[in-house]
N, C-alpha and C positions, 0 to 999 in steps of 0.2 A: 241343365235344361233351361232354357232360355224363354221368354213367355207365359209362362206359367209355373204358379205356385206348387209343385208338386205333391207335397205331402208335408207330415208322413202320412195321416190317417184319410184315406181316399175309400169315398162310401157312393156304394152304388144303389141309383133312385131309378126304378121303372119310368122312363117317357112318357109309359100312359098316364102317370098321377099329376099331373102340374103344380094339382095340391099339396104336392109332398115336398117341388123342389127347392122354395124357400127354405125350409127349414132343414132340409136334407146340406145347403151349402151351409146354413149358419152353425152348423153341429159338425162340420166336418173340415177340412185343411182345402179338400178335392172333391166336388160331388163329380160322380160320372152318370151322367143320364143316357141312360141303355135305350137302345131302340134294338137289343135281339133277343138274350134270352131270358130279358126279366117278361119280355111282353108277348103276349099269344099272338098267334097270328091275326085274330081276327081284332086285334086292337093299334096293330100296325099302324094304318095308316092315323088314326086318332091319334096315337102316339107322336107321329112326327108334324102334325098340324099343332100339338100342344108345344114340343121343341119349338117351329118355327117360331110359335109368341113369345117364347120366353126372355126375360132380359137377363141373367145371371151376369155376375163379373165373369168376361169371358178369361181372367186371367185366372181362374179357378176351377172353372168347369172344362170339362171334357165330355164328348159323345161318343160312346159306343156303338159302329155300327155294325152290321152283319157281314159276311165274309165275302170277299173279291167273287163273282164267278154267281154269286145269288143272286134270283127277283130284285130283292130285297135293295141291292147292294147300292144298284143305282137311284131306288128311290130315296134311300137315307142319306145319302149326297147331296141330292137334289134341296132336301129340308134343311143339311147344313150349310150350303149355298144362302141360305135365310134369315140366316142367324148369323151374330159377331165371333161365335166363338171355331178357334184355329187350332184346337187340338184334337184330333181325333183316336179314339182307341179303337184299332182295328182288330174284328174278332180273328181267330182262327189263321195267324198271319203266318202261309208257309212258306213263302219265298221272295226274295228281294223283286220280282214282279208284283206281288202283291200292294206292296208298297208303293210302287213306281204308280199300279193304277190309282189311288187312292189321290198322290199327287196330282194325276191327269186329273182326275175330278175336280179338285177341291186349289190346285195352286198351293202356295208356299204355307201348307201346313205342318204342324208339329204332330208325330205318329207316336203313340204307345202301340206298337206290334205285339198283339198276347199270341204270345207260343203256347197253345194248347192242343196240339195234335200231336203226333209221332213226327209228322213228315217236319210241324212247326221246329219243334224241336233240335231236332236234326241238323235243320238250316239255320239253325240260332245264330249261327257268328255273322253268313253271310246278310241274314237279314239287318242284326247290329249296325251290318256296317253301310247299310242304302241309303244313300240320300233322304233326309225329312226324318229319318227316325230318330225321337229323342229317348227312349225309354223303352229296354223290355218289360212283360208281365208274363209272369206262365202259369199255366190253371190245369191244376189236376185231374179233378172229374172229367173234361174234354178227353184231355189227354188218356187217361183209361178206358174210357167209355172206345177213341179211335186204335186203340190197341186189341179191344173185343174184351178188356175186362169189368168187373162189376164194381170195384171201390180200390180206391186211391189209400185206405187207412186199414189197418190193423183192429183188432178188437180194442187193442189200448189204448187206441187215439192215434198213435206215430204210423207216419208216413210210411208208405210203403218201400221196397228199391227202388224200385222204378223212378216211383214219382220225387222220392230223396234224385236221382241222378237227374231226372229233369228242372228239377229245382236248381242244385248246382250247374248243370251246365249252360242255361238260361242268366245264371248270375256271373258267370265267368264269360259268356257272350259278350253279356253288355260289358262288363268288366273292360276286357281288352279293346273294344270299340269305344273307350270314355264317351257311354250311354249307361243312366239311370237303370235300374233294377227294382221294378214294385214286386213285390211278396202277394202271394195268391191269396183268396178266401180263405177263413174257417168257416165252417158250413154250421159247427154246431154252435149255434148262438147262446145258448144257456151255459155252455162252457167257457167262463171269463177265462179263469186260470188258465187252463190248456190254451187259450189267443194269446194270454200273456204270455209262456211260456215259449208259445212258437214265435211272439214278438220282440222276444229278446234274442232267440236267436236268429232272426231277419236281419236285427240290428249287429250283433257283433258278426256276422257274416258278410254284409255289406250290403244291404238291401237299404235304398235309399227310403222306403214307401213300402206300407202295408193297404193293400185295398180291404173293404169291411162292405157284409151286406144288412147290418144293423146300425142304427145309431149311438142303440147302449157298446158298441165294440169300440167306438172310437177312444175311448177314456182311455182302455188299458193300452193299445198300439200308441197313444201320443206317450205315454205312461214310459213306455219301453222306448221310445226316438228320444224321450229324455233324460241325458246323462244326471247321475247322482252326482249332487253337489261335492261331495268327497272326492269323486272322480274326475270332476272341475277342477278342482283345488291340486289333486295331483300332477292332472296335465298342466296346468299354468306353472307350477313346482319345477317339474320335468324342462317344460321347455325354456322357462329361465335357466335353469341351468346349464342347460347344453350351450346357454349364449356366452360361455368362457370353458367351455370344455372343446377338444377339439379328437373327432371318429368316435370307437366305440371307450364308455366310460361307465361309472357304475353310479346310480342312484338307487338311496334308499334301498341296500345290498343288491340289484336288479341290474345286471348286463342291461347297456341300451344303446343302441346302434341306429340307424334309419328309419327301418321297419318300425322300430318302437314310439319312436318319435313322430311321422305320419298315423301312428294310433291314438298319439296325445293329440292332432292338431285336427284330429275326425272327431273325440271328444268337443273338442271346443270348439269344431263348426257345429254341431249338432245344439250344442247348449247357446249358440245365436242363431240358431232360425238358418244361415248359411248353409 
Protein backbone atom coordinates (compact mmCIF):
# COMPACT_ATOMS: atom_id res chain seq x y z
CA UNK A 1 0.00 0.00 0.00
CA UNK A 2 1.67 2.97 -1.24
CA UNK A 3 1.16 6.52 0.59
CA UNK A 4 0.56 5.55 3.74
CA UNK A 5 1.86 4.11 6.78
CA UNK A 6 -0.56 1.45 7.32
CA UNK A 7 -0.49 -0.10 10.42
CA UNK A 8 -0.61 -2.43 12.35
CA UNK A 9 -2.45 -0.69 15.13
CA UNK A 10 -4.98 1.76 13.36
CA UNK A 11 -7.37 3.67 16.08
CA UNK A 12 -10.37 5.27 15.40
CA UNK A 13 -10.92 9.03 16.74
CA UNK A 14 -14.46 10.64 16.36
CA UNK A 15 -14.15 14.01 13.81
CA UNK A 16 -16.19 15.81 16.33
CA UNK A 17 -13.16 15.88 19.00
CA UNK A 18 -10.27 17.76 17.38
CA UNK A 19 -9.11 17.51 20.89
CA UNK A 20 -8.47 14.11 20.79
CA UNK A 21 -6.68 13.88 17.20
CA UNK A 22 -3.25 14.82 18.29
CA UNK A 23 -2.93 12.38 20.53
CA UNK A 24 -5.10 9.77 18.98
CA UNK A 25 -2.09 9.85 15.97
CA UNK A 26 0.75 9.97 18.57
CA UNK A 27 -0.56 6.66 20.36
CA UNK A 28 -1.26 4.91 17.30
CA UNK A 29 0.59 3.52 13.79
CA UNK A 30 -2.92 4.93 11.76
CA UNK A 31 -5.57 7.25 13.33
CA UNK A 32 -8.70 7.13 11.32
CA UNK A 33 -10.92 10.22 11.85
CA UNK A 34 -14.60 9.02 11.45
CA UNK A 35 -16.98 11.35 10.15
CA UNK A 36 -20.00 8.30 10.43
CA UNK A 37 -20.54 6.35 13.11
CA UNK A 38 -18.46 7.59 15.83
CA UNK A 39 -20.46 10.96 15.40
CA UNK A 40 -24.32 11.65 15.85
CA UNK A 41 -25.94 13.35 13.38
CA UNK A 42 -26.36 16.39 14.85
CA UNK A 43 -22.56 16.88 15.30
CA UNK A 44 -21.83 16.13 11.56
CA UNK A 45 -21.25 19.02 10.26
CA UNK A 46 -19.09 20.33 13.42
CA UNK A 47 -17.23 17.36 12.80
CA UNK A 48 -16.20 17.90 9.21
CA UNK A 49 -15.36 21.76 9.86
CA UNK A 50 -12.89 20.38 12.70
CA UNK A 51 -11.45 17.73 9.93
CA UNK A 52 -11.02 20.54 7.43
CA UNK A 53 -8.61 22.48 10.15
CA UNK A 54 -6.79 19.80 10.96
CA UNK A 55 -3.14 19.30 9.93
CA UNK A 56 -2.31 15.52 10.84
CA UNK A 57 0.66 13.69 8.82
CA UNK A 58 -1.58 13.04 5.93
CA UNK A 59 0.75 9.84 5.53
CA UNK A 60 -0.87 8.50 8.57
CA UNK A 61 -4.20 9.53 8.80
CA UNK A 62 -7.21 8.38 7.03
CA UNK A 63 -10.98 9.62 6.93
CA UNK A 64 -13.72 7.59 7.33
CA UNK A 65 -16.50 8.67 5.47
CA UNK A 66 -20.26 7.65 5.14
CA UNK A 67 -21.65 5.41 2.50
CA UNK A 68 -21.83 6.16 -1.38
CA UNK A 69 -25.71 6.88 -2.05
CA UNK A 70 -25.93 9.16 1.58
CA UNK A 71 -26.64 13.05 2.60
CA UNK A 72 -23.91 12.56 4.25
CA UNK A 73 -21.63 11.20 1.45
CA UNK A 74 -21.24 14.09 -0.61
CA UNK A 75 -20.66 16.54 2.29
CA UNK A 76 -17.70 14.39 3.75
CA UNK A 77 -16.03 14.70 0.36
CA UNK A 78 -16.45 18.09 0.14
CA UNK A 79 -14.38 18.53 3.82
CA UNK A 80 -11.92 16.12 2.38
CA UNK A 81 -11.37 18.26 -0.62
CA UNK A 82 -9.87 20.59 2.33
CA UNK A 83 -7.63 18.71 3.84
CA UNK A 84 -3.96 17.02 2.62
CA UNK A 85 -4.92 13.87 3.35
CA UNK A 86 -5.52 10.91 0.33
CA UNK A 87 -6.82 8.09 2.07
CA UNK A 88 -10.08 7.49 2.58
CA UNK A 89 -12.02 4.65 4.36
CA UNK A 90 -15.05 4.13 2.76
CA UNK A 91 -18.00 3.05 4.94
CA UNK A 92 -20.31 0.21 4.06
CA UNK A 93 -18.43 -0.46 0.54
CA UNK A 94 -20.68 -2.82 -1.59
CA UNK A 95 -19.63 -2.52 -5.04
CA UNK A 96 -16.80 -1.60 -7.36
CA UNK A 97 -19.30 1.44 -8.17
CA UNK A 98 -18.88 2.39 -4.85
CA UNK A 99 -15.40 2.97 -5.27
CA UNK A 100 -15.49 4.35 -8.71
CA UNK A 101 -17.67 7.23 -6.99
CA UNK A 102 -15.61 8.01 -4.33
CA UNK A 103 -12.71 8.56 -7.01
CA UNK A 104 -15.05 10.87 -8.93
CA UNK A 105 -15.14 12.99 -5.90
CA UNK A 106 -12.00 13.06 -4.47
CA UNK A 107 -9.27 12.23 -7.76
CA UNK A 108 -6.37 9.83 -7.38
CA UNK A 109 -7.07 8.60 -3.76
CA UNK A 110 -6.09 5.76 -1.83
CA UNK A 111 -9.49 3.43 -0.59
CA UNK A 112 -9.83 1.26 2.44
CA UNK A 113 -13.29 -0.35 1.18
CA UNK A 114 -14.89 -1.74 4.66
CA UNK A 115 -16.92 -4.72 3.65
CA UNK A 116 -19.44 -4.60 6.35
CA UNK A 117 -22.65 -5.62 4.84
CA UNK A 118 -23.82 -8.93 3.24
CA UNK A 119 -24.15 -7.40 -0.18
CA UNK A 120 -20.22 -5.81 0.84
CA UNK A 121 -19.18 -8.96 1.38
CA UNK A 122 -20.31 -10.72 -1.19
CA UNK A 123 -18.71 -8.41 -3.67
CA UNK A 124 -15.28 -8.60 -1.79
CA UNK A 125 -13.15 -9.84 -4.70
CA UNK A 126 -14.81 -7.68 -7.29
CA UNK A 127 -14.41 -4.57 -5.05
CA UNK A 128 -10.37 -5.78 -4.22
CA UNK A 129 -9.84 -5.54 -7.52
CA UNK A 130 -11.42 -1.51 -8.53
CA UNK A 131 -9.22 0.79 -9.31
CA UNK A 132 -7.89 3.13 -6.00
CA UNK A 133 -8.46 0.41 -3.66
CA UNK A 134 -5.54 -0.15 -1.47
CA UNK A 135 -6.91 -2.18 1.52
CA UNK A 136 -9.88 -4.16 2.61
CA UNK A 137 -11.47 -3.91 6.17
CA UNK A 138 -14.58 -5.95 7.29
CA UNK A 139 -16.82 -5.15 10.53
CA UNK A 140 -18.85 -7.45 12.00
CA UNK A 141 -21.68 -5.65 13.82
CA UNK A 142 -22.58 -3.85 10.27
CA UNK A 143 -22.53 -7.03 8.86
CA UNK A 144 -25.09 -8.75 11.31
CA UNK A 145 -26.99 -6.03 12.22
CA UNK A 146 -27.61 -6.07 7.60
CA UNK A 147 -28.36 -9.80 7.97
CA UNK A 148 -31.40 -8.95 10.62
CA UNK A 149 -29.17 -10.42 13.24
CA UNK A 150 -28.38 -9.18 17.02
CA UNK A 151 -24.56 -10.09 17.61
CA UNK A 152 -21.66 -11.15 15.70
CA UNK A 153 -20.13 -13.10 19.12
CA UNK A 154 -20.94 -16.04 21.22
CA UNK A 155 -21.33 -15.89 24.83
CA UNK A 156 -17.63 -16.85 24.97
CA UNK A 157 -16.29 -14.17 23.20
CA UNK A 158 -15.49 -16.25 19.51
CA UNK A 159 -16.86 -15.15 16.45
CA UNK A 160 -19.78 -16.31 15.34
CA UNK A 161 -19.97 -18.47 11.48
CA UNK A 162 -20.99 -16.02 9.85
CA UNK A 163 -18.98 -13.48 10.71
CA UNK A 164 -15.73 -16.17 11.04
CA UNK A 165 -16.65 -16.65 6.99
CA UNK A 166 -16.85 -13.04 6.37
CA UNK A 167 -13.72 -12.42 8.09
CA UNK A 168 -11.90 -15.05 5.83
CA UNK A 169 -13.50 -14.20 2.77
CA UNK A 170 -12.71 -10.51 3.13
CA UNK A 171 -8.94 -11.60 3.70
CA UNK A 172 -8.72 -13.92 0.80
CA UNK A 173 -10.41 -10.99 -1.36
CA UNK A 174 -7.75 -8.75 -0.78
CA UNK A 175 -5.37 -11.70 -0.72
CA UNK A 176 -5.63 -12.62 -4.38
CA UNK A 177 -6.04 -8.72 -5.40
CA UNK A 178 -2.34 -8.09 -3.76
CA UNK A 179 -4.56 -5.59 -1.36
CA UNK A 180 -3.79 -5.05 2.42
CA UNK A 181 -6.34 -6.75 4.84
CA UNK A 182 -7.14 -4.70 8.28
CA UNK A 183 -8.79 -6.86 10.99
CA UNK A 184 -12.02 -5.44 12.44
CA UNK A 185 -12.79 -4.04 15.95
CA UNK A 186 -12.92 -5.67 19.43
CA UNK A 187 -15.78 -3.88 20.91
CA UNK A 188 -14.89 -5.14 24.41
CA UNK A 189 -12.28 -2.90 25.60
CA UNK A 190 -11.58 -4.06 29.05
CA UNK A 191 -10.77 -7.34 27.40
CA UNK A 192 -6.81 -7.07 26.59
CA UNK A 193 -6.29 -10.75 26.33
CA UNK A 194 -9.26 -11.80 24.10
CA UNK A 195 -7.68 -8.56 21.50
CA UNK A 196 -4.54 -10.21 21.99
CA UNK A 197 -5.77 -13.44 21.24
CA UNK A 198 -7.69 -12.36 18.22
CA UNK A 199 -4.51 -10.31 17.32
CA UNK A 200 -2.46 -13.06 17.04
CA UNK A 201 -4.48 -14.78 15.03
CA UNK A 202 -5.05 -11.54 12.37
CA UNK A 203 -1.46 -11.98 12.23
CA UNK A 204 -0.57 -15.47 11.57
CA UNK A 205 -3.72 -15.31 9.13
CA UNK A 206 -2.51 -12.50 7.11
CA UNK A 207 -4.10 -9.59 8.30
CA UNK A 208 -1.74 -6.84 7.57
CA UNK A 209 -3.37 -4.25 10.30
CA UNK A 210 -5.67 -4.32 13.19
CA UNK A 211 -8.10 -1.23 13.62
CA UNK A 212 -8.71 -0.36 17.74
CA UNK A 213 -11.45 1.80 19.12
CA UNK A 214 -9.32 2.45 22.29
CA UNK A 215 -5.99 3.83 22.81
CA UNK A 216 -5.13 1.32 25.74
CA UNK A 217 -5.77 -1.52 22.70
CA UNK A 218 -3.03 -0.38 20.64
CA UNK A 219 -0.19 -2.05 23.08
CA UNK A 220 -1.25 -5.51 22.64
CA UNK A 221 -2.19 -5.38 18.40
CA UNK A 222 1.54 -3.72 17.95
CA UNK A 223 2.39 -6.58 20.69
CA UNK A 224 1.06 -9.35 18.29
CA UNK A 225 2.36 -7.53 14.42
CA UNK A 226 5.67 -8.19 16.52
CA UNK A 227 7.50 -11.32 15.77
CA UNK A 228 9.35 -12.75 18.83
CA UNK A 229 12.89 -12.34 18.70
CA UNK A 230 13.30 -16.31 18.79
CA UNK A 231 11.15 -16.35 15.79
CA UNK A 232 13.65 -13.74 14.08
CA UNK A 233 16.46 -15.83 14.85
CA UNK A 234 14.80 -18.68 13.14
CA UNK A 235 13.67 -17.12 10.10
CA UNK A 236 17.11 -15.49 9.44
CA UNK A 237 18.54 -19.39 10.39
CA UNK A 238 16.11 -20.78 7.79
CA UNK A 239 16.67 -18.61 5.21
CA UNK A 240 20.49 -18.67 5.36
CA UNK A 241 20.15 -21.89 4.79
CA UNK A 242 18.14 -22.42 1.90
CA UNK A 243 20.99 -20.14 0.31
CA UNK A 244 23.02 -23.54 -0.38
CA UNK A 245 20.21 -25.82 -0.36
CA UNK A 246 18.39 -26.35 -3.48
CA UNK A 247 13.81 -27.32 -3.54
CA UNK A 248 12.44 -28.89 -0.65
CA UNK A 249 15.10 -29.70 2.36
CA UNK A 250 15.05 -30.30 6.01
CA UNK A 251 15.81 -27.85 8.86
CA UNK A 252 15.93 -28.30 12.24
CA UNK A 253 14.08 -31.92 11.63
CA UNK A 254 11.15 -29.57 9.65
CA UNK A 255 10.20 -30.29 5.72
CA UNK A 256 10.66 -26.76 4.11
CA UNK A 257 9.70 -26.04 0.87
CA UNK A 258 8.46 -22.37 -0.55
CA UNK A 259 5.48 -22.00 1.43
CA UNK A 260 7.78 -22.26 4.36
CA UNK A 261 10.26 -20.05 3.40
CA UNK A 262 7.68 -16.97 2.39
CA UNK A 263 6.71 -17.53 6.21
CA UNK A 264 10.31 -16.94 7.27
CA UNK A 265 10.57 -13.70 4.95
CA UNK A 266 6.67 -12.44 6.35
CA UNK A 267 8.57 -12.96 9.83
CA UNK A 268 11.17 -10.64 9.06
CA UNK A 269 9.17 -8.08 7.04
CA UNK A 270 7.15 -7.64 9.98
CA UNK A 271 10.23 -7.44 12.54
CA UNK A 272 11.31 -4.14 10.07
CA UNK A 273 8.38 -2.13 9.94
CA UNK A 274 8.19 -3.46 5.92
Amino acid sequence: MSGIGIGPALLFCPADRPERYAKAADRSDTVILDLEDAVAPAAKEAAREALAASTLDPEHTVVRVNPVGTPDFALDVAAVRRTSYRTVMLAKTETPDDVAAVRAALGDVEIIALCETARGVVNAVEIARADGVAALMWGAEDLVASLGGTSSRRADGAYRAVALQARSQVLLAAGAADRLAVDAVYVDIADLDGLAAEADDAVASGFAAKACIHPGQVAPVRAAFAPAEADVEWARALLAAAETERGVFTFEGRMVDEPILRHARSVLGRASGS
